[in-house]
ZAPA-486344 format. One record per residue (C-alpha): y, z negated, x negated. Coordinates in pm, whole numbers, plus 50000, padded with zeros to 5 digits. Each point is the difference from the previous one (the first is absolute). Example, Ala and Ser with C-alpha at 12.3 -4.5 7.8 and 13.67 -1.06 7.14 Angstrom:
BEGIN
<tordren><Y>49550</Y><Z>49220</Z><X>48770</X></tordren>
<tordren><Y>50344</Y><Z>50066</Z><X>49863</X></tordren>
//
This chain:
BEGIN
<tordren><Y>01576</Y><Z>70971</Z><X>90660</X></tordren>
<tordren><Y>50308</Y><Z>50241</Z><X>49967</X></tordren>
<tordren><Y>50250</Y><Z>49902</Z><X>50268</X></tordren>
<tordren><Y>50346</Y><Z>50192</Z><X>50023</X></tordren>
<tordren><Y>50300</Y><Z>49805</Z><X>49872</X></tordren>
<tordren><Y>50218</Y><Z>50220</Z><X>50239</X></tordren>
<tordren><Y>50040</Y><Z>49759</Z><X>50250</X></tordren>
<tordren><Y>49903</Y><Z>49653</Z><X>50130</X></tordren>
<tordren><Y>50091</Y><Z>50091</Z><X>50364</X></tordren>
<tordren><Y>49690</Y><Z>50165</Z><X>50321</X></tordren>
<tordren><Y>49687</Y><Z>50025</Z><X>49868</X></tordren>
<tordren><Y>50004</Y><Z>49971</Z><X>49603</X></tordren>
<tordren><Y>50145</Y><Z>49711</Z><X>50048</X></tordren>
<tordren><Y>49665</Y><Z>49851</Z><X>50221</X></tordren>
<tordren><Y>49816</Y><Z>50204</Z><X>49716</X></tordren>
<tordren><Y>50118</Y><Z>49807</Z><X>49708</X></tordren>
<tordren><Y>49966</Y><Z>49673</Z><X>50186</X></tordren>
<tordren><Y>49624</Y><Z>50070</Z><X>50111</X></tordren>
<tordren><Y>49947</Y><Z>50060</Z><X>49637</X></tordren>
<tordren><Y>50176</Y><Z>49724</Z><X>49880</X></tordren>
<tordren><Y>49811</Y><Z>49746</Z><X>50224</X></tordren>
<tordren><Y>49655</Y><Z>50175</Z><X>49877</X></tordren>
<tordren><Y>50099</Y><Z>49956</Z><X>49645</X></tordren>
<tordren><Y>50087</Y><Z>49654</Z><X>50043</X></tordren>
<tordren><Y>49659</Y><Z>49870</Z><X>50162</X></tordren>
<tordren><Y>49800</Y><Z>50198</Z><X>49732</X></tordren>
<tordren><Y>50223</Y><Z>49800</Z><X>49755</X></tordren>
<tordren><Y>49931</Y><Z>49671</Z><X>50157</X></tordren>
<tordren><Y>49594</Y><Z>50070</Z><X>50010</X></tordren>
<tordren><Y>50050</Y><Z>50069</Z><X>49637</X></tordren>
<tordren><Y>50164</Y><Z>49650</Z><X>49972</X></tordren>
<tordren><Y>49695</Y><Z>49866</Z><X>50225</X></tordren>
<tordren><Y>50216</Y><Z>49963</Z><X>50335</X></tordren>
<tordren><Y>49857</Y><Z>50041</Z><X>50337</X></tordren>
<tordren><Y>50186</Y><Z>50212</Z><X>50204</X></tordren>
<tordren><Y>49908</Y><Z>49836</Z><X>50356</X></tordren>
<tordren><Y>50284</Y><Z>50208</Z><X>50189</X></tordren>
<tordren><Y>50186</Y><Z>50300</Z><X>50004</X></tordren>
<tordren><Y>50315</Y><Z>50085</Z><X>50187</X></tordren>
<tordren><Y>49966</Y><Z>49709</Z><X>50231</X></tordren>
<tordren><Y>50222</Y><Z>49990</Z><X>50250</X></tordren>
<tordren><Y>50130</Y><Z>49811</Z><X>50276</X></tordren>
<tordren><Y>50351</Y><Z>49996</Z><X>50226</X></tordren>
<tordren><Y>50192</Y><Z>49867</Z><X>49712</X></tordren>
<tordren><Y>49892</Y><Z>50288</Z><X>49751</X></tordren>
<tordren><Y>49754</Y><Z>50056</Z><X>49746</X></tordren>
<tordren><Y>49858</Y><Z>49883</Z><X>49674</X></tordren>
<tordren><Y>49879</Y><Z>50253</Z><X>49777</X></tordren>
<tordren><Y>49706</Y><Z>49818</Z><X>49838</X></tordren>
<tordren><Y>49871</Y><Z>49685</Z><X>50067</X></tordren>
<tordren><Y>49676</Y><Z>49872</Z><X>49728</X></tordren>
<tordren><Y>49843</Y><Z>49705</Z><X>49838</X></tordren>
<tordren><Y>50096</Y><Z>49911</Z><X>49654</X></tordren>
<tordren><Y>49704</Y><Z>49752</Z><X>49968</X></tordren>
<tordren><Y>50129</Y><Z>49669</Z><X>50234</X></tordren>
<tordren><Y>50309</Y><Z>50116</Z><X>50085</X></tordren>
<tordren><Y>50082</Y><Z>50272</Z><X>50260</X></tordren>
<tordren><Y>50257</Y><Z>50258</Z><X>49865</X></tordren>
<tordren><Y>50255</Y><Z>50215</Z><X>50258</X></tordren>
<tordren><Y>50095</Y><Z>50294</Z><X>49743</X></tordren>
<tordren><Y>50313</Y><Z>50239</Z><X>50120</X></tordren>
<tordren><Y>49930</Y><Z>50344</Z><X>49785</X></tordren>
<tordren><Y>50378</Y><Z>50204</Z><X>49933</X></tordren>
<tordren><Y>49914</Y><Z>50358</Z><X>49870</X></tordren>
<tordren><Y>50265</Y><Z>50249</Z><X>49810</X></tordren>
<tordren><Y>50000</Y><Z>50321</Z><X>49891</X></tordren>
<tordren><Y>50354</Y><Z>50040</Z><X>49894</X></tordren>
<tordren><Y>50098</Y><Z>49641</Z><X>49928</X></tordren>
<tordren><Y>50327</Y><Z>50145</Z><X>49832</X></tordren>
<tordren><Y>50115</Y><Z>50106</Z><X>50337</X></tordren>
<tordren><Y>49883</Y><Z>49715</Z><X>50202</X></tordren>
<tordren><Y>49989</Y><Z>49718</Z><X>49830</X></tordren>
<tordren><Y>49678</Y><Z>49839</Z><X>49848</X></tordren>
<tordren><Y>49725</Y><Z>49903</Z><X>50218</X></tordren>
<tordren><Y>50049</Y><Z>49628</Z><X>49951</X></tordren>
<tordren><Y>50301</Y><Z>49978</Z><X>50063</X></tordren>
<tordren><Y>49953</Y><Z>50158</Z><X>50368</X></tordren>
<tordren><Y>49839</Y><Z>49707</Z><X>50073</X></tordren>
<tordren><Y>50286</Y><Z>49816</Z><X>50181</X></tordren>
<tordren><Y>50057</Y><Z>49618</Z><X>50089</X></tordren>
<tordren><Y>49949</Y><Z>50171</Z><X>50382</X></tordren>
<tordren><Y>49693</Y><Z>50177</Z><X>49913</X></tordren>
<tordren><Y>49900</Y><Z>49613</Z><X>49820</X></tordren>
<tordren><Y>50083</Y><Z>49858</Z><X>50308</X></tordren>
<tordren><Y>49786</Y><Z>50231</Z><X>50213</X></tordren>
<tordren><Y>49701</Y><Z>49950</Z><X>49794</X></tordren>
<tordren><Y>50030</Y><Z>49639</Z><X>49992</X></tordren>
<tordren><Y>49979</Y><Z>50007</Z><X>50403</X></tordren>
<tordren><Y>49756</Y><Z>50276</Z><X>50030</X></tordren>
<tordren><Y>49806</Y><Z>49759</Z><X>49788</X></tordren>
<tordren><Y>50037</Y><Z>49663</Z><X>50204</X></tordren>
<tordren><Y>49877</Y><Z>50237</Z><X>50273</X></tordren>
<tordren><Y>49679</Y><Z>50111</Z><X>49832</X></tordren>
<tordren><Y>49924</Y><Z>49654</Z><X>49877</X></tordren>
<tordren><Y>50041</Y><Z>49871</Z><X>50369</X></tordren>
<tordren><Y>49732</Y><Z>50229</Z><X>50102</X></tordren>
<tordren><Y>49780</Y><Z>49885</Z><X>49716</X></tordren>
<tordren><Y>49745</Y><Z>49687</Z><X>50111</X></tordren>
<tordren><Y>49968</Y><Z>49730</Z><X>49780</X></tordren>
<tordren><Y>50228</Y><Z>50157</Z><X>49734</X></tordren>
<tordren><Y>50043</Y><Z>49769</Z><X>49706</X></tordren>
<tordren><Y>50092</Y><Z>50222</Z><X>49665</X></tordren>
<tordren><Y>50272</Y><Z>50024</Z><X>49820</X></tordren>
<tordren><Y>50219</Y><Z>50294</Z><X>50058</X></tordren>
<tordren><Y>50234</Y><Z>50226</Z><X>49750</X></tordren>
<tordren><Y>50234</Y><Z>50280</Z><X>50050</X></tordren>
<tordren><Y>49966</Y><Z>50316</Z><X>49814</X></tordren>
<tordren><Y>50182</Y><Z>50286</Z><X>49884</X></tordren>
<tordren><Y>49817</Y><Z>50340</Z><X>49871</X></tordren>
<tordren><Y>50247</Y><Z>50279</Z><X>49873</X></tordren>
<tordren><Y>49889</Y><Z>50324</Z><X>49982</X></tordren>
<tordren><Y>50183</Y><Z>50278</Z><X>49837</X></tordren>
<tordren><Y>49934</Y><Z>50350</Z><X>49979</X></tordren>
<tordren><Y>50075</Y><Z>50301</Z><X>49821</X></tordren>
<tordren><Y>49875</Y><Z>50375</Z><X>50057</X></tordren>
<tordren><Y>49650</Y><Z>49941</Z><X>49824</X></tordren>
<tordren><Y>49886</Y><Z>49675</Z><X>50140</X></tordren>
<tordren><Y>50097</Y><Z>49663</Z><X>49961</X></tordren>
<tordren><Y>50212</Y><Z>49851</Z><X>49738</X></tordren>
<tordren><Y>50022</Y><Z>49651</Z><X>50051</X></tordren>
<tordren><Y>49790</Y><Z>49760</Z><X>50189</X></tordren>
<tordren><Y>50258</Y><Z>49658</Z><X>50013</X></tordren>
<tordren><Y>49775</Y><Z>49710</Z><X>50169</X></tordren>
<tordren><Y>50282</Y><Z>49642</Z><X>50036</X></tordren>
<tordren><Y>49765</Y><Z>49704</Z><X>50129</X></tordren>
<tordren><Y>50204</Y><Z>49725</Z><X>50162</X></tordren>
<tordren><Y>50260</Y><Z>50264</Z><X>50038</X></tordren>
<tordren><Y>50197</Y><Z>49847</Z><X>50274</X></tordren>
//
């Protein structure tokens, strides 16, 4: 998908991220994942992806880039905040789950882009 490095700001910027989130669920089918949730949200904010790596329930924040020169890599926009906002975003989810009992694992998926498509698919498990 060509995206236009121009800018990360108005609506390239939701354009790249859309993308990025799309790449990363097709990557974790192709690693046998089970995307169970997408862009959930509640009054604390939102996790990107939420799937099932087998037992254990995985909340995945996705970072796109298509000019990581000017903005800094995709992993590294992931912040202790934005850690921090998963993390309760999470408890929240899992609250709402009955009879939850599987182990659970925060992800990072970076996705960087150039003109032509994607260059880099960076998936961290256990990132934070």
């Amino acid at each position: 998908m060509p995206l236009n490095s121009r800018s990360q700001s108005g609506p390239n910027r939701a354009a790249v991220g859309r993308a990025g989130e799309e790449a990363a669920a097709r990557h974790l089918a192709d690693l046998g994942y089970t995307v169970i949730e997408r862009n959930w949200r509640c009054r604390s904010g939102e996790i990107d992806l939420i799937a099932h790596d087998g037992a254990t329930i995985v909340f995945i924040e996705v970072r796109s880039r298509s000019n990581p020169t000017r903005f800094g890599t995709a992993v590294e926009a992931v912040n202790a905040r934005k850690c921090r906002q998963v993390r309760e975003v999470a408890a929240y989810y899992l609250r709402q789950q009955a009879g939850f009992e599987r182990s659970v694992r925060f992800d990072v998926i970076a996705v960087t882009f150039l003109q032509d498509g994607i260059s880099e698919i960076k998936h961290l498990p256990g990132a934070f």
